[in-house]
C-alpha positions in Angstrom: 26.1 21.0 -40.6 24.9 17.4 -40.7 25.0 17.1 -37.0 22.3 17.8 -35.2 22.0 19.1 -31.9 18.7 18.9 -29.5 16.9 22.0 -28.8 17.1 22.9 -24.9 13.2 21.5 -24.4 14.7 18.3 -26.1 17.6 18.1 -23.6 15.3 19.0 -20.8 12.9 16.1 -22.0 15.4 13.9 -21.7 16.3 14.6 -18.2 13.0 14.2 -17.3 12.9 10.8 -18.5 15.9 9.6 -16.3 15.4 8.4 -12.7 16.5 11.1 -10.6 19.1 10.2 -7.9 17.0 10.7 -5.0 15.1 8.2 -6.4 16.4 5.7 -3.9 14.8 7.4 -0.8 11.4 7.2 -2.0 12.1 3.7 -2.8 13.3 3.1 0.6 10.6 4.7 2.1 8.2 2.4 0.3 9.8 -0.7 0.6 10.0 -0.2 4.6 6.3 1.1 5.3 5.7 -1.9 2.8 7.6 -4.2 4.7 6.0 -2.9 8.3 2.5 -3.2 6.6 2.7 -6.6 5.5 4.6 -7.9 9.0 1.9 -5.9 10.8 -0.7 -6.3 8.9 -3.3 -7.9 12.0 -2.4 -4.3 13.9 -4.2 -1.1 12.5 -0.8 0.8 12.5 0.2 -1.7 9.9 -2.6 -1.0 7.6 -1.9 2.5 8.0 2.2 1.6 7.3 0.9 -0.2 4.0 -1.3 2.6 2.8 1.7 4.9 3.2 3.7 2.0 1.3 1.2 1.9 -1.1 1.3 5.9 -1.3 5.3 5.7 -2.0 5.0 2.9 -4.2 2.8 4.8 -6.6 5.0 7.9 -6.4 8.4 5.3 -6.9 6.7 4.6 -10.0 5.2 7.5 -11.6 7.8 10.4 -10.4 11.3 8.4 -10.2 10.2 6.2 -13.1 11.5 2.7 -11.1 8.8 0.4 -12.6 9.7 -3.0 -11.4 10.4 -1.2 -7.8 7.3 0.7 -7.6 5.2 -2.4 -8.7 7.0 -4.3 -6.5 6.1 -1.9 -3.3 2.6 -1.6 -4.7 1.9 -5.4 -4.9 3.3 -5.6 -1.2 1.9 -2.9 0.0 -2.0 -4.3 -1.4 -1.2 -7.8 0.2 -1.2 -6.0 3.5 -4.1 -3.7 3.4 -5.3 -7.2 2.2 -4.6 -9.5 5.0 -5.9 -6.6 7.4 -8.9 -5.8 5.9 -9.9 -9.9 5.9 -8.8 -10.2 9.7 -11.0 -7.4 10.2 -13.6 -8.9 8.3 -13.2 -11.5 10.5 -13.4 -10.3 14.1 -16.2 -8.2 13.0 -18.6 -11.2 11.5 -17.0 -13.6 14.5 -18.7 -10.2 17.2 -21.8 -10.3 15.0 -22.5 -13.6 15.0 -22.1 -13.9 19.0 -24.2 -10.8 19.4 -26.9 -12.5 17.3 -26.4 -15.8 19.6 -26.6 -13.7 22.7 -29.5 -11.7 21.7 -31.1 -14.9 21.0 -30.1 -16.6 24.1 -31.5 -13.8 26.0 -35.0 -13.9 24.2 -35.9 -17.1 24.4 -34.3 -18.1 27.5 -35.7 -15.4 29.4 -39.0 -16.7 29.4 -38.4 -20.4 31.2 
């Protein structure tokens, strides 16, 4: 009796530390809203495709246990949100700064 044979919560352990098969889709998922985020990253439906990237990414790497793959989609998926949120950052100081230049135009050129 010197083998020794796991228990079933041992065996079911163990299956819960494989990736699963289906795996792949959530992957796939990731890697395109990923991908759509970071091409379409100046368009708010690309931001919203990289937070859905980012949202697969996290669950490629916590559920399916694909590390490198989840990290992967996760780093892409930020870039995009990233590039979005500074073009937006942009537009909206480059409107506030011409609001403040009209409002001052019309102030102190009014009275000439």
């Amino acid at each position: 009796m010197d083998r020794y044979t796991p228990t079933a919560r041992e065996r079911w352990q163990m299956r819960q530390s494989e990736p699963q098969p289906q795996g792949w889709v959530l992957a796939l998922f990731g890697w395109i809203f990923a991908g759509l985020g970071l091409l379409l990253s100046i368009l708010v439906i690309g931001n919203l495709s990289a937070i859905l990237g980012l949202v697969f990414g996290i669950l490629t790497k916590r559920i399916e246990q694909r590390d490198t793959q989840g990290i992967l989609i996760i780093v892409l998926s930020s870039v995009g949100i990233g590039i979005g949120l500074l073009i937006f950052i942009i537009f909206g100081a480059q409107g506030f700064v011409e609001g403040l230049i009209r409002g001052y135009n019309e102030h102190y050129q009014s009275g000439r």
